[in-house]
C-alpha positions as CSV (number, residue, x, y, z in Angstrom):
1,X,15.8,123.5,132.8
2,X,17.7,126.8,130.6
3,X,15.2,125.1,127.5
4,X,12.3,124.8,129.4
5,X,9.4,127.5,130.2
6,X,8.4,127.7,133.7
7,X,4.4,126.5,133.7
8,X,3.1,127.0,137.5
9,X,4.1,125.7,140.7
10,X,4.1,122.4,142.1
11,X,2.5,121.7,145.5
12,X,5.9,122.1,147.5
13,X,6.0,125.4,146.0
14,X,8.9,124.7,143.3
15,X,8.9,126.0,139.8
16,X,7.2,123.6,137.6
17,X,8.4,123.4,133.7
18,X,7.5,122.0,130.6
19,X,9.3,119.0,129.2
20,X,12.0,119.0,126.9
21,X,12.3,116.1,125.0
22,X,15.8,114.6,123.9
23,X,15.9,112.4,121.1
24,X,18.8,110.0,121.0
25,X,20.0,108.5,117.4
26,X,22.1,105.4,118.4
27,X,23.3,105.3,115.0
28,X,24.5,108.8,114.8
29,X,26.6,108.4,118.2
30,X,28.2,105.4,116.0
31,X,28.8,107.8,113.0
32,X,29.9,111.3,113.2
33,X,27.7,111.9,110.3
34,X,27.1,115.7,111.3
35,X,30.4,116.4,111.2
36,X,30.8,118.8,108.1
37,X,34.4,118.3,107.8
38,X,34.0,115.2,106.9
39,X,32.8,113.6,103.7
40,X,30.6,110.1,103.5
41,X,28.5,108.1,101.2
42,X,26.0,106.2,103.0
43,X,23.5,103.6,100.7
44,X,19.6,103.2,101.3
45,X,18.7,100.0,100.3
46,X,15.3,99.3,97.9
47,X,13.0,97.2,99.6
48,X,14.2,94.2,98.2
49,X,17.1,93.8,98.7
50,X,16.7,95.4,102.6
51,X,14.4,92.1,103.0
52,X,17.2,89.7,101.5
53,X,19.7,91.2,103.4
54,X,17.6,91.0,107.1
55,X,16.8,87.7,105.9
56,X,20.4,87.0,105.7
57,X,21.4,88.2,108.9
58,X,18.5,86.9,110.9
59,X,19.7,83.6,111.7
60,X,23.3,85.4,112.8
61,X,21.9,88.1,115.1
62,X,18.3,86.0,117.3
63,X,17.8,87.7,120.1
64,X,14.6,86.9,122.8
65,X,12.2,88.5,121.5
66,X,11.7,88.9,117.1
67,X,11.3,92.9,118.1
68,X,14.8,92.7,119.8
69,X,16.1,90.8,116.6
70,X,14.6,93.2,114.3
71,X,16.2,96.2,115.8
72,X,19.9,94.5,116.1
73,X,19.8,93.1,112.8
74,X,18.6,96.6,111.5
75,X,20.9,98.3,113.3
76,X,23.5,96.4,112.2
77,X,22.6,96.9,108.1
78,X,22.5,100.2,108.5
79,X,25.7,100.5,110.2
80,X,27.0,98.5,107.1
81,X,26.1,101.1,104.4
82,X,28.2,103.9,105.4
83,X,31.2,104.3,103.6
84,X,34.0,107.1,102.7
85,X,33.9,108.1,99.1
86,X,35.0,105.6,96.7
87,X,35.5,102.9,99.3
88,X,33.9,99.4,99.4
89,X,34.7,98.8,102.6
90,X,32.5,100.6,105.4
91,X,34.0,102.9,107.9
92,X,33.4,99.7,110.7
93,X,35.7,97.8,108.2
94,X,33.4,95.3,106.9
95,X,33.2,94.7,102.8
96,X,30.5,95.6,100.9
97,X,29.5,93.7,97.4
98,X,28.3,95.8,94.9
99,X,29.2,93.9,91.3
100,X,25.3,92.9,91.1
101,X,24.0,96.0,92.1
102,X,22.4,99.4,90.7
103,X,22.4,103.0,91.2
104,X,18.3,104.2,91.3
105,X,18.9,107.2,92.6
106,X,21.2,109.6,94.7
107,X,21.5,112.7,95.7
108,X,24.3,115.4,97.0
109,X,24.4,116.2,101.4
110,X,26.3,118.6,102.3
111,X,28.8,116.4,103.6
112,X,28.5,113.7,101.1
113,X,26.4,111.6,98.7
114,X,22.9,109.5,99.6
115,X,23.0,106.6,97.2
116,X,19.6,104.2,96.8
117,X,20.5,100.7,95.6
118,X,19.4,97.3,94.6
119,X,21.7,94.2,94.6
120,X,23.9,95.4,97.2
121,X,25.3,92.2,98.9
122,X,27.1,91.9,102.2
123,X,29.0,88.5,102.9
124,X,28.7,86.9,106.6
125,X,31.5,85.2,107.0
126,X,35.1,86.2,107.9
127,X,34.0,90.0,106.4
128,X,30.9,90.8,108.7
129,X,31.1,87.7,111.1
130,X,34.9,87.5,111.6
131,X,36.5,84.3,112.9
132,X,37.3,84.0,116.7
133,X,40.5,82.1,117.5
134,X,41.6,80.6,121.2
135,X,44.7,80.4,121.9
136,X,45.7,78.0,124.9
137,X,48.0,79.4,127.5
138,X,51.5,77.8,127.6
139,X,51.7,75.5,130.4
140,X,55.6,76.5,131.7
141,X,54.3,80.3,132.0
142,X,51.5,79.4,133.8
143,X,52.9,78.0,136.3
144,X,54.7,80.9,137.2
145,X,53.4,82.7,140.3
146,X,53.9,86.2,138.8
147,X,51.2,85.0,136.1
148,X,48.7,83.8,138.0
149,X,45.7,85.8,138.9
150,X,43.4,85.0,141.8
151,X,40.1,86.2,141.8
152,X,38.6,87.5,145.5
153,X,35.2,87.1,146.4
154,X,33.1,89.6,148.9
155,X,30.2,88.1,150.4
């Protein structure tokens, strides 16, 4: 309410304001990028190769709905372009190929460089993918009371 302007009364008599509108940026709650202190490179991709990538990752990342993919698998290439300078390897730890790729533009921020590329490959698995292993318990230790967990159920 300290942002908003007071615009009438309601019928109970209360003050009635204006809205202020928050804006969240999921992607910015992922990436400190406003932090000044710090220094990044992030890559926009050409159309292209945005469209190759998506395409690559669509099959990986199907959700209900092809919105709902869209937005994951989006959300998840952008997340993948944002590195710290001179680094292939984003700041989420996944690998970035660039030996096919080339600069068309960039441009200085004032905490780091915006780079627009072509040929920018990302490989699925064991770099953006990783592999899951599951490990079996070992039968002697599980049969150990202290080691055994019971689960309660309220009804």
């Amino acid at each position: 309410m300290e942002n908003s302007i007071p615009v009438g009364l309601t019928e109970e008599g209360l003050t009635k304001y204006d809205t202020v509108w928050v804006y969240p940026n999921h992607f910015l709650d992922q990436f400190d990028l406003g932090n000044e202190d710090a220094n990044y490179e992030f890559v926009l991709l050409e159309d292209e190769n945005y469209r190759t990538l998506t395409k690559k990752y669509h099959k990986y990342m199907l959700y209900p709905t092809e919105q709902q993919t869209d937005s994951i698998i989006t959300n998840e290439l952008i997340r993948n372009l944002v590195f710290f300078p001179g680094s292939s390897t984003v700041v989420s730890g996944i690998e970035v190929d660039f030996s096919n790729s080339e600069l068309a533009n960039q441009y200085t921020a004032s905490n780091g460089t915006v780079k627009t590329m072509r040929g920018v490959d990302i490989r699925i698995k064991d770099n953006k993918i990783k592999e899951i292993y599951i490990e079996g318990e070992d039968l002697v230790s599980s049969l150990n009371p202290e080691h055994v967990f019971i689960r309660s159920y309220l009804s």
